[in-house]
C-alpha positions as CSV (number, residue, x, y, z in Angstrom):
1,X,8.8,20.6,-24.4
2,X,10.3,17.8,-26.1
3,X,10.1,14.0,-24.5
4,X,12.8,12.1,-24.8
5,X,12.4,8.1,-23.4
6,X,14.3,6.8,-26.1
7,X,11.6,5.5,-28.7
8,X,12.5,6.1,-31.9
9,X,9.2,6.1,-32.8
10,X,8.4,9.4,-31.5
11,X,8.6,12.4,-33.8
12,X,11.3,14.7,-32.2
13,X,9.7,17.6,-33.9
14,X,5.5,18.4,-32.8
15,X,4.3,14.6,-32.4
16,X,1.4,16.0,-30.5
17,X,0.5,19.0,-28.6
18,X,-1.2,19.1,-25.1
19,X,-2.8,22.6,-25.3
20,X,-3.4,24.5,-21.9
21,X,-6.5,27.3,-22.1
22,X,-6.0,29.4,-19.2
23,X,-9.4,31.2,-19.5
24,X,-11.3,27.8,-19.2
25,X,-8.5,26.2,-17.1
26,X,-9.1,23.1,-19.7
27,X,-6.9,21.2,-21.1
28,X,-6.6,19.7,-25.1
29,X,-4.7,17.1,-26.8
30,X,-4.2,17.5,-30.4
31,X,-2.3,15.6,-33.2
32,X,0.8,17.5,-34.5
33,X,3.2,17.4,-37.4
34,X,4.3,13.8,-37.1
35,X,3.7,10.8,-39.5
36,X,3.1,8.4,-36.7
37,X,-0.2,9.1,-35.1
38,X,-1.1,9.1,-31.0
39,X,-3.8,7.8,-29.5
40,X,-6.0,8.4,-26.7
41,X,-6.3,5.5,-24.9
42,X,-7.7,3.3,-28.1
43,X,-8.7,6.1,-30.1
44,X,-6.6,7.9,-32.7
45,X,-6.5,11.9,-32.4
46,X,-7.1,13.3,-35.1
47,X,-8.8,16.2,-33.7
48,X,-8.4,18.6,-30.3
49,X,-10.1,16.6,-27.5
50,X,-10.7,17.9,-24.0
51,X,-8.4,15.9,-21.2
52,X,-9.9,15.9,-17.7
53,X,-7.3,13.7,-15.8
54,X,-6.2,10.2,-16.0
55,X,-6.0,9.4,-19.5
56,X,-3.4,7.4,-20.9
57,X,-1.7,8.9,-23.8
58,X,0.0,6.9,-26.9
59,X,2.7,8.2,-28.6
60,X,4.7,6.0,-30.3
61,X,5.2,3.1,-28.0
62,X,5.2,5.0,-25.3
63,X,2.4,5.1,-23.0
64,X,1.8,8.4,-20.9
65,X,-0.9,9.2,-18.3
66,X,-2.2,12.9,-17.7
67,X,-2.6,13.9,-14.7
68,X,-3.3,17.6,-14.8
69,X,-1.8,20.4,-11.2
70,X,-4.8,22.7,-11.8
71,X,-8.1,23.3,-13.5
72,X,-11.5,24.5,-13.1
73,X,-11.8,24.2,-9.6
74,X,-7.8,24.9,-8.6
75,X,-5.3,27.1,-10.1
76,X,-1.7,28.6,-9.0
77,X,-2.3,32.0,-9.3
């Protein structure tokens, strides 16, 4: 899914990558394709790191907070 809030200086293509594992119900952020780099909350991503709910996400200038519908204790199926 592409995010669009009008900052230029997100990477239209792969900036980063929030990975689901459905086996685990866990979630991952991970760095992508980009030049510009994103952050979790003060610290660069440079490789997969486990989300658990409530982060804040940089990408860009754009400031994101994760707030995940299911995991290990709830999922829609």
């Amino acid at each position: 899914m592409t995010l669009d809030f009008g900052d230029p200086h997100i990477s239209r293509e792969k900036h980063a990558q929030l990975v689901h594992d459905p086996k685990s119900m866990r979630y991952f952020l991970q760095t992508g394709d980009a030049r510009n780099l994103t952050y979790l909350g003060e610290e660069v991503v440079l490789n997969p790191v486990q989300l658990t709910g409530r982060e804040i996400i940089m990408v860009g200038g754009t400031k994101l907070m994760f707030v995940p519908f299911c995991g290990p204790d709830f999922g829609w199926s």
